[in-house]
Wavefront OBJ file of the C-alpha trace (Angstrom):
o trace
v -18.800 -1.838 19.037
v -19.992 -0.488 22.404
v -16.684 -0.345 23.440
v -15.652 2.316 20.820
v -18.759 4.362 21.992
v -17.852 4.161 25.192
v -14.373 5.516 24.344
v -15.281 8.104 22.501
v -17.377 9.274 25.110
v -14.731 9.186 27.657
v -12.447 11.399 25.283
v -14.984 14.062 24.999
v -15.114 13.970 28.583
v -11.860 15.108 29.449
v -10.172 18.446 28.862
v -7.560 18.965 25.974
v -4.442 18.653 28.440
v -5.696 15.228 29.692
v -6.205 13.950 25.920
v -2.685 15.664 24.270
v -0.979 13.513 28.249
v -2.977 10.592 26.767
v -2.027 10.829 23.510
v 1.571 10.908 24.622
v 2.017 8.053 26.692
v 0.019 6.049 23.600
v 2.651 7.652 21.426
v 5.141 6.256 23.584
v 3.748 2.949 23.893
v 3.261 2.588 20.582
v 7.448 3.303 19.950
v 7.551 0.278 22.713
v 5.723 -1.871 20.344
v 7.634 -1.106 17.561
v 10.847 -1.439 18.851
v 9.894 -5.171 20.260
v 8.086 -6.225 17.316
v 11.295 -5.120 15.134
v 13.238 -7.419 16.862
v 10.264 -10.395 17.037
v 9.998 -9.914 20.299
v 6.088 -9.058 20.312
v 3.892 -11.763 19.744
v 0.817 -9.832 19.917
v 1.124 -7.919 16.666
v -2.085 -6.380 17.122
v -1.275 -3.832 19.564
v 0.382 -2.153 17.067
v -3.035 -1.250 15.422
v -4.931 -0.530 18.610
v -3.073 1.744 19.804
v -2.634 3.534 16.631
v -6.556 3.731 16.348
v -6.924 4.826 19.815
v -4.037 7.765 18.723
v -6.708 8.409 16.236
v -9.818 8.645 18.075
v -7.982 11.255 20.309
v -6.971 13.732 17.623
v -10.203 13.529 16.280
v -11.600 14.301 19.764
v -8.448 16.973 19.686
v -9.850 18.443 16.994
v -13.251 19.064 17.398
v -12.761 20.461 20.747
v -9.703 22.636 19.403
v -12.677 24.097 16.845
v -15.185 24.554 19.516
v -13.050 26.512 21.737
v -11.764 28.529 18.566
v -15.267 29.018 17.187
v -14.144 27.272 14.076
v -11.406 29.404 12.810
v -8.314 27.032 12.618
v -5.997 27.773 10.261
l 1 2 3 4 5 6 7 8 9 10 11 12 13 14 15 16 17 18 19 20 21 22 23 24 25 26 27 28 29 30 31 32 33 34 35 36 37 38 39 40 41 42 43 44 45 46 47 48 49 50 51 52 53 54 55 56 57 58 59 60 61 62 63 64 65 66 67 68 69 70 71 72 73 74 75
């Protein structure tokens, strides 16, 4: 649990073109996983759904900071 706070907190540390880099190289590991566990290659199945959570927690982090720079008006 702390480690998800801890996270977070992270995240909301850095600026939006450190999170979207993040997000990207997740993105790309997560394709990595993919590809190996299509082929039974990965025997640790559960990366799959890390790194999809982590994806997650950084477009919610995205988001928010998105609306605060906006003042709220996304469309």
């Amino acid at each position: 649990m702390k480690e998800k706070k801890t996270f977070i907190k992270d995240l909301q540390d850095k600026s939006i073109k450190e999170l979207v880099q993040m997000r990207r190289t997740l993105k790309q590991e997560l394709y990595g996983y993919k590809m190996k566990n299509a082929i039974k290659g990965l025997k640790e199945t559960h990366k799959i759904w890390d790194v999809r959570v982590k994806i997650a927690r950084i477009n919610t982090v995205l988001t928010h900071k998105n609306k605060e720079q906006n003042g709220g008006n996304m469309k």
